[in-house]
PDB file of N, H, CA, C and O in Angstrom:
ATOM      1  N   UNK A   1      -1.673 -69.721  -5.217  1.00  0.00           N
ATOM      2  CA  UNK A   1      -2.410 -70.828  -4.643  1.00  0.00           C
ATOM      3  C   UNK A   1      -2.884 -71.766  -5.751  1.00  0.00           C
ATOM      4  O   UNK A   1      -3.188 -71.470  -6.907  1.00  0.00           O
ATOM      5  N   UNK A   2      -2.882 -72.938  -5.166  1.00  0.00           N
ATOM      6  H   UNK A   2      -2.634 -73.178  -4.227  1.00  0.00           H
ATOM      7  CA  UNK A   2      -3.112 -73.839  -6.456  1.00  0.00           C
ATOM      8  C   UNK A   2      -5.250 -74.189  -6.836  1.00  0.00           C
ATOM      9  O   UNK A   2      -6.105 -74.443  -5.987  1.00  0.00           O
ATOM     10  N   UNK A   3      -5.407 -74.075  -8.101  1.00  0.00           N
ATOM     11  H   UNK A   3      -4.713 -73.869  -8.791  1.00  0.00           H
ATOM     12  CA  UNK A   3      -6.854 -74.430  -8.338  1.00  0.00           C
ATOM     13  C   UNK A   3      -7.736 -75.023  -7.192  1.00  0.00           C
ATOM     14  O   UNK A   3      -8.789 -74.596  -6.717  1.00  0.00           O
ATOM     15  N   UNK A   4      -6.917 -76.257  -6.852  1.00  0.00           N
ATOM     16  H   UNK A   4      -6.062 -76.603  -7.237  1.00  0.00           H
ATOM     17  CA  UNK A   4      -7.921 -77.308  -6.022  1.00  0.00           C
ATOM     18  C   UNK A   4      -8.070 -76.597  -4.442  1.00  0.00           C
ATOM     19  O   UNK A   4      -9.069 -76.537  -3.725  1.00  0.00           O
ATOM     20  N   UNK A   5      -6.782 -76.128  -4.220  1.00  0.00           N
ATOM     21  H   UNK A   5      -5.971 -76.177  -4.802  1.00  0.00           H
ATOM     22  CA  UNK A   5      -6.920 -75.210  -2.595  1.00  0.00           C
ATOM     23  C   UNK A   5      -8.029 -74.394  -2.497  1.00  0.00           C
ATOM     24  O   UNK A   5      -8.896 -74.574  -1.643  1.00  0.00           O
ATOM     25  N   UNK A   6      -8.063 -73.368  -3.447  1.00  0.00           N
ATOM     26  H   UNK A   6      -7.359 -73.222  -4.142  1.00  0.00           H
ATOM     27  CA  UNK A   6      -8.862 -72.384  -3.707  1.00  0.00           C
ATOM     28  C   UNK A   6     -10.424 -73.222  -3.980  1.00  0.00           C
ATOM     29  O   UNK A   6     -11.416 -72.562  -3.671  1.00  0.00           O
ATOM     30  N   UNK A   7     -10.604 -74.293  -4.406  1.00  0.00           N
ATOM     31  H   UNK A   7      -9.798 -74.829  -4.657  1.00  0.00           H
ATOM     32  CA  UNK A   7     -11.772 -75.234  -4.785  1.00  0.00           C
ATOM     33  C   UNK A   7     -12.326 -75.184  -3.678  1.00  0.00           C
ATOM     34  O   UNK A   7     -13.373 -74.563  -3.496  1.00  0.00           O
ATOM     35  N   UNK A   8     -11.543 -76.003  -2.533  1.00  0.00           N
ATOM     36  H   UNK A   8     -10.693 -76.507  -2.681  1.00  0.00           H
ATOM     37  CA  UNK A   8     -12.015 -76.340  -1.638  1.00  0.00           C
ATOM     38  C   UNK A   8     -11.783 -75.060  -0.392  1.00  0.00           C
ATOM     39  O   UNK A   8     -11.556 -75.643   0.669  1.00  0.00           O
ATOM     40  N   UNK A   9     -11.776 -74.248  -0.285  1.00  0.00           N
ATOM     41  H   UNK A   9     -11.960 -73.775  -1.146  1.00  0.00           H
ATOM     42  CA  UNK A   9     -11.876 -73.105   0.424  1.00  0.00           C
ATOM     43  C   UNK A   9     -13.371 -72.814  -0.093  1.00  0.00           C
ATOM     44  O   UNK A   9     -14.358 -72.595   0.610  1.00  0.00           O
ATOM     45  N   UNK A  10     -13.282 -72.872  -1.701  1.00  0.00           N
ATOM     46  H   UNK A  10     -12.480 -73.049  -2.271  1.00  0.00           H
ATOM     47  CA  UNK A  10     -14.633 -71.947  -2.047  1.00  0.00           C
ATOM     48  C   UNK A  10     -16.018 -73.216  -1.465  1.00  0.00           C
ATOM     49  O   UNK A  10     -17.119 -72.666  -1.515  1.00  0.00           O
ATOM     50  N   UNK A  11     -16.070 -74.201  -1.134  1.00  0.00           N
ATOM     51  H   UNK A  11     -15.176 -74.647  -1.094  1.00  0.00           H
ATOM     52  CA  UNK A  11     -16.623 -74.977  -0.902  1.00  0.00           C
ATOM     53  C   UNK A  11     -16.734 -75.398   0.405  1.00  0.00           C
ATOM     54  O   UNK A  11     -17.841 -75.901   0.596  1.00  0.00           O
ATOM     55  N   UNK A  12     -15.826 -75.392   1.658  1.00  0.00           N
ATOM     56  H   UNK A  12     -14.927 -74.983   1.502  1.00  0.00           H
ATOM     57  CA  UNK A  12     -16.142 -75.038   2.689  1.00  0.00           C
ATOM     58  C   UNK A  12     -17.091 -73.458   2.864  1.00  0.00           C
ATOM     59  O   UNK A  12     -17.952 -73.222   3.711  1.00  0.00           O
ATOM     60  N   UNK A  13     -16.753 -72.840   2.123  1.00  0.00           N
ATOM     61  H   UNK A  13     -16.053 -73.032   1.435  1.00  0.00           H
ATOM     62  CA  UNK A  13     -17.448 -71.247   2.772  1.00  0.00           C
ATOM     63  C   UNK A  13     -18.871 -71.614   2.174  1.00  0.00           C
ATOM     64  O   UNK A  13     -19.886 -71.265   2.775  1.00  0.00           O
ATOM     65  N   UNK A  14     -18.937 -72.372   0.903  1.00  0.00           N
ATOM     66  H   UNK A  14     -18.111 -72.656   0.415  1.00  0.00           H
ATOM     67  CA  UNK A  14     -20.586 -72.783   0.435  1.00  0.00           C
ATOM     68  C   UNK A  14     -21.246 -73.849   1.771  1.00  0.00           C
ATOM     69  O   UNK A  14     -22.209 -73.577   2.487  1.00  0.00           O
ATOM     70  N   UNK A  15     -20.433 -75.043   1.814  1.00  0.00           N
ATOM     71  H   UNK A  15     -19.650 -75.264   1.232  1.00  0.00           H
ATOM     72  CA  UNK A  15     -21.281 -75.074   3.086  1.00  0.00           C
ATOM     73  C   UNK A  15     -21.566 -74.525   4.353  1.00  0.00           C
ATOM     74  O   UNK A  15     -22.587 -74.419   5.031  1.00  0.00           O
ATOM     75  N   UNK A  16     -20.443 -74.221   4.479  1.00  0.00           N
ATOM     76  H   UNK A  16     -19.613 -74.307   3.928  1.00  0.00           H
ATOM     77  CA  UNK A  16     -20.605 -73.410   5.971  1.00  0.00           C
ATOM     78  C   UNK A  16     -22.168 -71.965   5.887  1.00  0.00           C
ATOM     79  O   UNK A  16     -23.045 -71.729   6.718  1.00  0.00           O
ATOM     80  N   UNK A  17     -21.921 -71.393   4.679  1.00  0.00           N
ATOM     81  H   UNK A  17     -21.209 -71.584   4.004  1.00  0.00           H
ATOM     82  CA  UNK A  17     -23.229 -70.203   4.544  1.00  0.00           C
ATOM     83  C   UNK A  17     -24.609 -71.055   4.669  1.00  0.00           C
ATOM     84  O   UNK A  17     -25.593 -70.908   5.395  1.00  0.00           O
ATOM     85  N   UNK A  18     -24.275 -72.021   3.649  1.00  0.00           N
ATOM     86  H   UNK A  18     -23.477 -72.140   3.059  1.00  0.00           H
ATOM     87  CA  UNK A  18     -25.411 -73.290   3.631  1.00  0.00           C
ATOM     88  C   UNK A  18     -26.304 -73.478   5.163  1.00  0.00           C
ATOM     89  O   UNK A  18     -27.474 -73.175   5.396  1.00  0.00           O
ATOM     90  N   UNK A  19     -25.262 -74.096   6.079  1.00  0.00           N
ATOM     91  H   UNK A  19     -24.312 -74.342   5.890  1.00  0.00           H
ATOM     92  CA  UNK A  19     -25.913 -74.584   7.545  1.00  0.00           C
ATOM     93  C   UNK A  19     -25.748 -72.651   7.793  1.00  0.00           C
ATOM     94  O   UNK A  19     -24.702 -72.315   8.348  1.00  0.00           O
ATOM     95  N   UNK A  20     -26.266 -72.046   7.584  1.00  0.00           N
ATOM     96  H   UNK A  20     -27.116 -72.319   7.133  1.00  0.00           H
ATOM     97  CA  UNK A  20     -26.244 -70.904   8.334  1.00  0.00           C
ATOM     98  C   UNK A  20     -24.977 -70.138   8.847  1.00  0.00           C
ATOM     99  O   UNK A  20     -25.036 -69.774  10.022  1.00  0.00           O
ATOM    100  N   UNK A  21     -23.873 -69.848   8.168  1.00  0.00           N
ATOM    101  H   UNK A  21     -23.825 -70.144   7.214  1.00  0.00           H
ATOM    102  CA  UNK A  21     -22.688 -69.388   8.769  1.00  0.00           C
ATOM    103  C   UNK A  21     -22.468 -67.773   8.216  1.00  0.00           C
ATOM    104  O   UNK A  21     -22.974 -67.562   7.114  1.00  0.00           O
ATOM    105  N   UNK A  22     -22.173 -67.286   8.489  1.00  0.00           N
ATOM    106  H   UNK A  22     -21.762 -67.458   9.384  1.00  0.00           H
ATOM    107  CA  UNK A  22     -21.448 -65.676   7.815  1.00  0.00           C
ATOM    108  C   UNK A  22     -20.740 -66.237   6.459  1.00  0.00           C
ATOM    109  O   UNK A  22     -20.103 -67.266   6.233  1.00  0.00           O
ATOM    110  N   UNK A  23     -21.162 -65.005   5.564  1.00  0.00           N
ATOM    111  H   UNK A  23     -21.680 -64.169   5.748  1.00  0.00           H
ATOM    112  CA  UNK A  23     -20.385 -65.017   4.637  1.00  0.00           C
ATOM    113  C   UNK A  23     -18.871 -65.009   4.430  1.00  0.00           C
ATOM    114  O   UNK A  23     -18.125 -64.448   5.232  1.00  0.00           O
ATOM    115  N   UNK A  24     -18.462 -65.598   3.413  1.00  0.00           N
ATOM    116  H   UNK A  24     -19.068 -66.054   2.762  1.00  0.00           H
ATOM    117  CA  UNK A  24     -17.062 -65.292   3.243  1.00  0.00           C
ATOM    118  C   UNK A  24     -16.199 -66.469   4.485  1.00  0.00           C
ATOM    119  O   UNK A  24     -15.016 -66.784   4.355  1.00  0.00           O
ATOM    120  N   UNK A  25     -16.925 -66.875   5.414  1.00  0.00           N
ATOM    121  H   UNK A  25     -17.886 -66.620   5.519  1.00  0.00           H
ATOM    122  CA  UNK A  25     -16.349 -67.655   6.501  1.00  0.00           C
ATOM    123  C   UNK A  25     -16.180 -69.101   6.434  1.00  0.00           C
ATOM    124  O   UNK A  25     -17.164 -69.807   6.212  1.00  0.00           O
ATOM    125  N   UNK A  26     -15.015 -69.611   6.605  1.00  0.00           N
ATOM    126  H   UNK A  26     -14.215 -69.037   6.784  1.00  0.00           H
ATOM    127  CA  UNK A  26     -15.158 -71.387   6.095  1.00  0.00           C
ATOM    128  C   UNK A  26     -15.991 -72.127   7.504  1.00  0.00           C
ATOM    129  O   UNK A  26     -16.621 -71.669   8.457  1.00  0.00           O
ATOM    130  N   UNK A  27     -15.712 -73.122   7.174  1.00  0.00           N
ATOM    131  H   UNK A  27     -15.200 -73.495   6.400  1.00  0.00           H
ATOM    132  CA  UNK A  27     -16.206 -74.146   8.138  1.00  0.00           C
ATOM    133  C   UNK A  27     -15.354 -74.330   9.438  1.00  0.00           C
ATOM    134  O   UNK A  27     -15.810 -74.554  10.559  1.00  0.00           O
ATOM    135  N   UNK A  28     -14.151 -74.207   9.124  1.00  0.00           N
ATOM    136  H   UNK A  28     -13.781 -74.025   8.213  1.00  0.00           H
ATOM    137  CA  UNK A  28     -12.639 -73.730  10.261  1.00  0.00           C
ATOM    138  C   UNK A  28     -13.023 -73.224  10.874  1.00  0.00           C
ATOM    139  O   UNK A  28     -13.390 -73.586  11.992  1.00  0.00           O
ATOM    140  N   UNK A  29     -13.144 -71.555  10.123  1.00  0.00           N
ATOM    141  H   UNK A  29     -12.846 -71.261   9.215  1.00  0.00           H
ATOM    142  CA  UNK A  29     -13.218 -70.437  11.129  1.00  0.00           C
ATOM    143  C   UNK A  29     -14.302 -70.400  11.755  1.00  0.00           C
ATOM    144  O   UNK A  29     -14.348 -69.572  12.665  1.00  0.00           O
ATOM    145  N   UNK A  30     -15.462 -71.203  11.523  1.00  0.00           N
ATOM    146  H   UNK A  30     -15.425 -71.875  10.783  1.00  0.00           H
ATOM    147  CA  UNK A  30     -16.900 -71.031  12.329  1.00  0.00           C
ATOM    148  C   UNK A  30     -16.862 -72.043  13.632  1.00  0.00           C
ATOM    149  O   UNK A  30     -17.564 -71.971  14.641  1.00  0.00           O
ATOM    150  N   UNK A  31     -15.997 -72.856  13.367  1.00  0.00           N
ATOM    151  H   UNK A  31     -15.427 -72.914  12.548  1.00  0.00           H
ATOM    152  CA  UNK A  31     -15.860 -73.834  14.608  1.00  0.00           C
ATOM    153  C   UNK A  31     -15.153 -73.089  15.477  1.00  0.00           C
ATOM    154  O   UNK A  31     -15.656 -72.788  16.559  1.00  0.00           O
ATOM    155  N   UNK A  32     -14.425 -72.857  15.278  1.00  0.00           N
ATOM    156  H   UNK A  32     -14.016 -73.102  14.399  1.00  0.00           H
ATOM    157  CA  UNK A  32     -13.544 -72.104  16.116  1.00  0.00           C
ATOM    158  C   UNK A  32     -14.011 -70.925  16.940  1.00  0.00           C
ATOM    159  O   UNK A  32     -13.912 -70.737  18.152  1.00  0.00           O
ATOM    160  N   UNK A  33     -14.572 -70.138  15.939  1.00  0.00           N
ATOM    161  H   UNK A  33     -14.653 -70.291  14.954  1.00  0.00           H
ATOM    162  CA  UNK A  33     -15.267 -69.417  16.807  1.00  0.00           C
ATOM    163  C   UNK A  33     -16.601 -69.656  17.529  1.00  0.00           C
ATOM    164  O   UNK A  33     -17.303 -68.787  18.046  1.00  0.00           O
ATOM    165  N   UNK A  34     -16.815 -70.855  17.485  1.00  0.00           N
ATOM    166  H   UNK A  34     -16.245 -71.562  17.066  1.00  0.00           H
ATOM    167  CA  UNK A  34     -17.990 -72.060  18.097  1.00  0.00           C
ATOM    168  C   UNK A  34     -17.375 -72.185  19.310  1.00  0.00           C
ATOM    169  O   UNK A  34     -18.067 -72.128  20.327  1.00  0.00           O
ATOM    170  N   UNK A  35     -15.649 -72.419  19.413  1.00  0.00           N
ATOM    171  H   UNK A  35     -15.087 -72.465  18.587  1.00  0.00           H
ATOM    172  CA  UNK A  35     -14.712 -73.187  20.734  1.00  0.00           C
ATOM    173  C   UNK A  35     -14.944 -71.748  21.523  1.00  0.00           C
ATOM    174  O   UNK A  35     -15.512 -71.682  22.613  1.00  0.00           O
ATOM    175  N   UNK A  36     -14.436 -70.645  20.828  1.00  0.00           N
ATOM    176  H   UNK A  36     -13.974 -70.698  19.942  1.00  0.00           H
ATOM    177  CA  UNK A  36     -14.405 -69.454  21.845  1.00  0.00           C
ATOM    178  C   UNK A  36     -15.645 -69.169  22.402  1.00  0.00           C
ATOM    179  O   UNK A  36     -15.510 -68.542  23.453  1.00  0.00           O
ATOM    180  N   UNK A  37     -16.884 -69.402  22.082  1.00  0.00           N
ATOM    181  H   UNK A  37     -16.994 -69.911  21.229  1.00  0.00           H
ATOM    182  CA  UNK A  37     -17.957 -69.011  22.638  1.00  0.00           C
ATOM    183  C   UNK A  37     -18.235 -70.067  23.602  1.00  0.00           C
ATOM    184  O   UNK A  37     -18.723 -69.877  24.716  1.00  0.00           O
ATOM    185  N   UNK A  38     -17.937 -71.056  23.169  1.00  0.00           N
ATOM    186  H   UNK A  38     -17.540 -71.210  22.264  1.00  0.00           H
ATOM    187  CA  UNK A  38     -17.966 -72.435  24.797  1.00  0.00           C
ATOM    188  C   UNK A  38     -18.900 -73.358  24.113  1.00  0.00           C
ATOM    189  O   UNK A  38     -19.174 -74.486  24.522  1.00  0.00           O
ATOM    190  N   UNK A  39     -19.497 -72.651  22.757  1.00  0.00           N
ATOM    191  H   UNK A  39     -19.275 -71.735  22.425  1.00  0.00           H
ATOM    192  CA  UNK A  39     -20.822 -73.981  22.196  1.00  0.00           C
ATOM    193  C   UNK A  39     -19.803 -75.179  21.634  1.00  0.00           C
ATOM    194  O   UNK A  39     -18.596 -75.193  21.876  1.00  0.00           O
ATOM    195  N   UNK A  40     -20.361 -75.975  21.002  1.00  0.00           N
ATOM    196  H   UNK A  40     -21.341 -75.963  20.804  1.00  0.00           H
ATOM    197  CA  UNK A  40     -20.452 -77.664  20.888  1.00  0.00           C
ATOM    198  C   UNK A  40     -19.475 -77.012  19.559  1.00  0.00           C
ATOM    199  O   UNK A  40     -19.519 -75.840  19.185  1.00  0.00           O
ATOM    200  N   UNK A  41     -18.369 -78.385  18.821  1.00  0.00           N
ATOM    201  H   UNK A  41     -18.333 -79.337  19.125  1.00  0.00           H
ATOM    202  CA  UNK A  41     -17.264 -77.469  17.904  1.00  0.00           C
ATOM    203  C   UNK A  41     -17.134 -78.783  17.309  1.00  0.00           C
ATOM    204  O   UNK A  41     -17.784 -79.721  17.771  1.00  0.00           O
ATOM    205  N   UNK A  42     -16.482 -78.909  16.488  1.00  0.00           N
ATOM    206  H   UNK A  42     -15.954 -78.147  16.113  1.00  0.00           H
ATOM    207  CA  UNK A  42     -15.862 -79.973  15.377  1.00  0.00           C
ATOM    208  C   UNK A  42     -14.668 -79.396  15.430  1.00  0.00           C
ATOM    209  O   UNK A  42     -14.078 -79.741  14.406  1.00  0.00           O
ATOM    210  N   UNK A  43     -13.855 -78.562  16.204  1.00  0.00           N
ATOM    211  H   UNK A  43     -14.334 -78.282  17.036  1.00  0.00           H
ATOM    212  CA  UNK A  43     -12.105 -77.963  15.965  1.00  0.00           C
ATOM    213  C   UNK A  43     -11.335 -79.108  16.040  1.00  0.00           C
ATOM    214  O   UNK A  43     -10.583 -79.232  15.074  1.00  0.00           O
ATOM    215  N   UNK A  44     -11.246 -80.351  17.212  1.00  0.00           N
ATOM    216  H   UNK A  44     -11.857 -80.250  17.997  1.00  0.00           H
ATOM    217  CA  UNK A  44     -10.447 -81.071  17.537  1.00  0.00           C
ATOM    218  C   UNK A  44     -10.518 -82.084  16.246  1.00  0.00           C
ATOM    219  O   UNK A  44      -9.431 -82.590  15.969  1.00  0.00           O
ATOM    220  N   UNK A  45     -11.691 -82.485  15.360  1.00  0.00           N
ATOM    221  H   UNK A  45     -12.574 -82.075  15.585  1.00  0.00           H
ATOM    222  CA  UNK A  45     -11.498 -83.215  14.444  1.00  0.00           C
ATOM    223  C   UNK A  45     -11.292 -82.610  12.959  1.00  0.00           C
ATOM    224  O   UNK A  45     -11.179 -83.197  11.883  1.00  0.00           O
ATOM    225  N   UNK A  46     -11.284 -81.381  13.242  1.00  0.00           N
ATOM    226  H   UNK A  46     -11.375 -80.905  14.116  1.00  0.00           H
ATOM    227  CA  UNK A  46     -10.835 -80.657  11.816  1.00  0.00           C
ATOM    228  C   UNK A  46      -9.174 -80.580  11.869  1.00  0.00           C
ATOM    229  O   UNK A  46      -8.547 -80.918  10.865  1.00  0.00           O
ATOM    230  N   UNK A  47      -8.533 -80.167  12.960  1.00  0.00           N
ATOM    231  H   UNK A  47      -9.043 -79.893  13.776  1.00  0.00           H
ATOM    232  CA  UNK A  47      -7.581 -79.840  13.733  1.00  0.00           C
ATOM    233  C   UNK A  47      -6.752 -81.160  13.302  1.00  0.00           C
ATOM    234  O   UNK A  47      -5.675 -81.132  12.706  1.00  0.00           O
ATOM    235  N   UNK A  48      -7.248 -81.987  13.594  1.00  0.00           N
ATOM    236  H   UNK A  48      -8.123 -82.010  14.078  1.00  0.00           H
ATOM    237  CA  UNK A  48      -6.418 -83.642  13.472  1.00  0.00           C
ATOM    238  C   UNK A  48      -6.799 -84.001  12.170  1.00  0.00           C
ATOM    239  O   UNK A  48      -5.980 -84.808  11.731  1.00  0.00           O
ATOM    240  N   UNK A  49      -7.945 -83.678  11.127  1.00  0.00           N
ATOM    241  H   UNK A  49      -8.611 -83.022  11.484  1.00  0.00           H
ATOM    242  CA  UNK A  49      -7.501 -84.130   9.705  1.00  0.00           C
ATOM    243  C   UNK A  49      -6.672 -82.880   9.096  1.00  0.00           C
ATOM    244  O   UNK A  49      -5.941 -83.546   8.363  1.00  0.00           O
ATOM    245  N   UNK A  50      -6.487 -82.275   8.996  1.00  0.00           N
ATOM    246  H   UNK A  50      -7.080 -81.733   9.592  1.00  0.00           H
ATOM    247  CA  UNK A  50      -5.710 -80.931   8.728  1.00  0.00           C
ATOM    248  C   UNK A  50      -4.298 -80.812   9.586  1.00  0.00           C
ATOM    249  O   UNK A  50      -3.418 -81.659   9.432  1.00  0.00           O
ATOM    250  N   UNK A  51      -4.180 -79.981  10.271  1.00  0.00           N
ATOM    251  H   UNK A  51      -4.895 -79.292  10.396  1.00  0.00           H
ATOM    252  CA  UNK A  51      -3.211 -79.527  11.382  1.00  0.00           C
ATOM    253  C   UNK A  51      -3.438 -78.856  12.635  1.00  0.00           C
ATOM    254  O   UNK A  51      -4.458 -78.323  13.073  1.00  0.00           O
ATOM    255  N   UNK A  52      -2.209 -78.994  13.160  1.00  0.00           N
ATOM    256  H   UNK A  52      -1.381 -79.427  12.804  1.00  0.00           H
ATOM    257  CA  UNK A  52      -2.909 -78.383  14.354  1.00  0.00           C
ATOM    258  C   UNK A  52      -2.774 -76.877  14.647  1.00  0.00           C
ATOM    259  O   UNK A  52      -1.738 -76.230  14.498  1.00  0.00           O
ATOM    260  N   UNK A  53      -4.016 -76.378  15.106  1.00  0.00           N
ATOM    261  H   UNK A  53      -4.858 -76.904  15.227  1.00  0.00           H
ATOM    262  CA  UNK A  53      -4.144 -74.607  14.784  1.00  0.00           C
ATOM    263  C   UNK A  53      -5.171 -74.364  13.459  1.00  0.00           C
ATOM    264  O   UNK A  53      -5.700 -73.298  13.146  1.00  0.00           O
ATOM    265  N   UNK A  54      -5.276 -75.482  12.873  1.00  0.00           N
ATOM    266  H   UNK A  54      -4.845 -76.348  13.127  1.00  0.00           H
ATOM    267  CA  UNK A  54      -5.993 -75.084  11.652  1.00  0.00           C
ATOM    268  C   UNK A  54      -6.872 -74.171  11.599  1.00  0.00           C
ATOM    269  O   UNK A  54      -6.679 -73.185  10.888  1.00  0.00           O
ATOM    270  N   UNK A  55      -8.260 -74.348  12.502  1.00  0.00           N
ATOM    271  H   UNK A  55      -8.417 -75.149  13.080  1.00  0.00           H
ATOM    272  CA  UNK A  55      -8.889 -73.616  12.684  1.00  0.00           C
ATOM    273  C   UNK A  55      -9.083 -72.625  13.641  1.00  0.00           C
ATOM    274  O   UNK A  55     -10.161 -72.074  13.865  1.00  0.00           O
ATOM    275  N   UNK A  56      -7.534 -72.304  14.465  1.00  0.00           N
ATOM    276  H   UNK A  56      -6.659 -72.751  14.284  1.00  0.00           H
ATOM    277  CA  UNK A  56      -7.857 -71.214  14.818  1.00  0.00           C
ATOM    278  C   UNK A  56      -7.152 -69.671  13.961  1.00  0.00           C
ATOM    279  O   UNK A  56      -7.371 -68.464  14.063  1.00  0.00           O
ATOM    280  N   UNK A  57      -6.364 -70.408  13.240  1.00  0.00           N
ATOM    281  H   UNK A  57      -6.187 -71.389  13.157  1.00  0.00           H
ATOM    282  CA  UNK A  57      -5.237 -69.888  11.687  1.00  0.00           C
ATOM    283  C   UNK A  57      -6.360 -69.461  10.662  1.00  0.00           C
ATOM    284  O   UNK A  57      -6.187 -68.502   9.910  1.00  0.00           O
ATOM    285  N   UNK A  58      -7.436 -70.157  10.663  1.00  0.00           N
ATOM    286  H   UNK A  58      -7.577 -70.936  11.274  1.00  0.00           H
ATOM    287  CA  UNK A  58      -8.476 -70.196   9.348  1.00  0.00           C
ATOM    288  C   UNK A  58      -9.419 -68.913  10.210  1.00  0.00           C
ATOM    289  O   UNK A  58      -9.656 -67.850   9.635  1.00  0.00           O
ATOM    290  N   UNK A  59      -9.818 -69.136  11.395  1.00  0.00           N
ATOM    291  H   UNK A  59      -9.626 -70.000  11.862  1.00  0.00           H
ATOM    292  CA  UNK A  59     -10.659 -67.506  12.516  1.00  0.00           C
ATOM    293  C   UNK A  59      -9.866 -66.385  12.177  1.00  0.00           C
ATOM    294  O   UNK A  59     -10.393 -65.455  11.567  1.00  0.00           O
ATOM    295  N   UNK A  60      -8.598 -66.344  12.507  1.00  0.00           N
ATOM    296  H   UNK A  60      -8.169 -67.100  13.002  1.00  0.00           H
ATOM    297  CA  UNK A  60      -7.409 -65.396  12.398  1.00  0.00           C
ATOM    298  C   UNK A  60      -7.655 -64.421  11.080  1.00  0.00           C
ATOM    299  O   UNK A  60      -7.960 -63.228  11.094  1.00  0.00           O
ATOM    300  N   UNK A  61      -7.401 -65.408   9.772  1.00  0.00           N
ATOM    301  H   UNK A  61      -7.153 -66.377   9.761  1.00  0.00           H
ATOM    302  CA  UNK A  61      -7.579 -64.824   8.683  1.00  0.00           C
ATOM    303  C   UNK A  61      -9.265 -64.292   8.032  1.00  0.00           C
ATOM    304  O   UNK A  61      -9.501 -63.496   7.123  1.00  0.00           O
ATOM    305  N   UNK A  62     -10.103 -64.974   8.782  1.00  0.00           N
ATOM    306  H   UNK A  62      -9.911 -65.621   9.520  1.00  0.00           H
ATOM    307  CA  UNK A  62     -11.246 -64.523   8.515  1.00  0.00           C
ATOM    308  C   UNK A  62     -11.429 -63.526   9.321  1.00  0.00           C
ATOM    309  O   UNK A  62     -12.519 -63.240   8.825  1.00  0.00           O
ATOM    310  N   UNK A  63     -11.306 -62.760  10.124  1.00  0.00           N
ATOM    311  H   UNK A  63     -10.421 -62.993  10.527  1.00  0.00           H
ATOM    312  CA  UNK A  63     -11.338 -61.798  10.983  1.00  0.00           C
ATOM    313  C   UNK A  63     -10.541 -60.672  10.922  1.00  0.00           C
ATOM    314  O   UNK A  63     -10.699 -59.558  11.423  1.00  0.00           O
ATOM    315  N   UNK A  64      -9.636 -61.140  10.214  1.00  0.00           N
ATOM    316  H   UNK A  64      -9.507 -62.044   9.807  1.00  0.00           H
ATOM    317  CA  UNK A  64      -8.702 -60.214   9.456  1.00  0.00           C
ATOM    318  C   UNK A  64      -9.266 -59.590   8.080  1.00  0.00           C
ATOM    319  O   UNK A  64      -9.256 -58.398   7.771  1.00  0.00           O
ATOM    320  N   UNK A  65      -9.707 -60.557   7.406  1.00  0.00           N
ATOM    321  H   UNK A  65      -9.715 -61.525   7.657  1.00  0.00           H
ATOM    322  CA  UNK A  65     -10.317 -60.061   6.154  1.00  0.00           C
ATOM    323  C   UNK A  65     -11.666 -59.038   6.423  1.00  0.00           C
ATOM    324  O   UNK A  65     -11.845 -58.014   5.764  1.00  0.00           O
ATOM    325  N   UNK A  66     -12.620 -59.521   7.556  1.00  0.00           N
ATOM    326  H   UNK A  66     -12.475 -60.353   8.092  1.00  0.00           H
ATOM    327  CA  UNK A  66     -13.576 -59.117   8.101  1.00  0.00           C
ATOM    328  C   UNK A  66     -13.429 -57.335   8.343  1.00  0.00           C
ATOM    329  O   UNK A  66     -14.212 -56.394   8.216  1.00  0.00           O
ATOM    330  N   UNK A  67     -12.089 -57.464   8.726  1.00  0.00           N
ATOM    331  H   UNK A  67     -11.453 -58.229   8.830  1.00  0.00           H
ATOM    332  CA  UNK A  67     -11.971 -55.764   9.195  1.00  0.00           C
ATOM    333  C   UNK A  67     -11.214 -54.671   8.421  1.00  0.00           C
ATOM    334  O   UNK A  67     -10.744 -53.588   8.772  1.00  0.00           O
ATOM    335  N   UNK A  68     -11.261 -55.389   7.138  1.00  0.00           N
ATOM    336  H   UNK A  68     -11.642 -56.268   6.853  1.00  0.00           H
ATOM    337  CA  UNK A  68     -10.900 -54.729   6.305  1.00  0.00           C
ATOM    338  C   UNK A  68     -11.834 -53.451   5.292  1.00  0.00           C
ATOM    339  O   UNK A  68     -11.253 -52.819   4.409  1.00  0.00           O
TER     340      UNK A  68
END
């Protein structure tokens, strides 16, 4: 993985802990799992600057890592 990817991974998960999120969890995977619970989400505009699935690809792998 290249420096800046890894930058900004480590910097979504700083803010995301920041506003109150689980550790280790980006800003992706917290929306997302924001959509599955039915609360209020930022997925559709993360989703469209990124790709689509982003953040439910970014839940996936955090939940994966989670149960390790």
């Amino acid at each position: 993985m290249s420096y800046l990817y890894r930058l900004g991974v480590s910097l979504s998960v700083l803010v995301n802990v920041t506003l109150g999120g689980q550790s280790n969890q980006t800003v992706s995977a917290r929306q997302h799992e924001r959509k599955r619970a039915g609360k209020a989400n930022l997925t559709w505009l993360i989703d469209r600057l990124t790709s689509e699935g982003h953040c439910r690809m970014s839940w996936v792998y955090w939940i994966t890592l989670k149960k390790r």
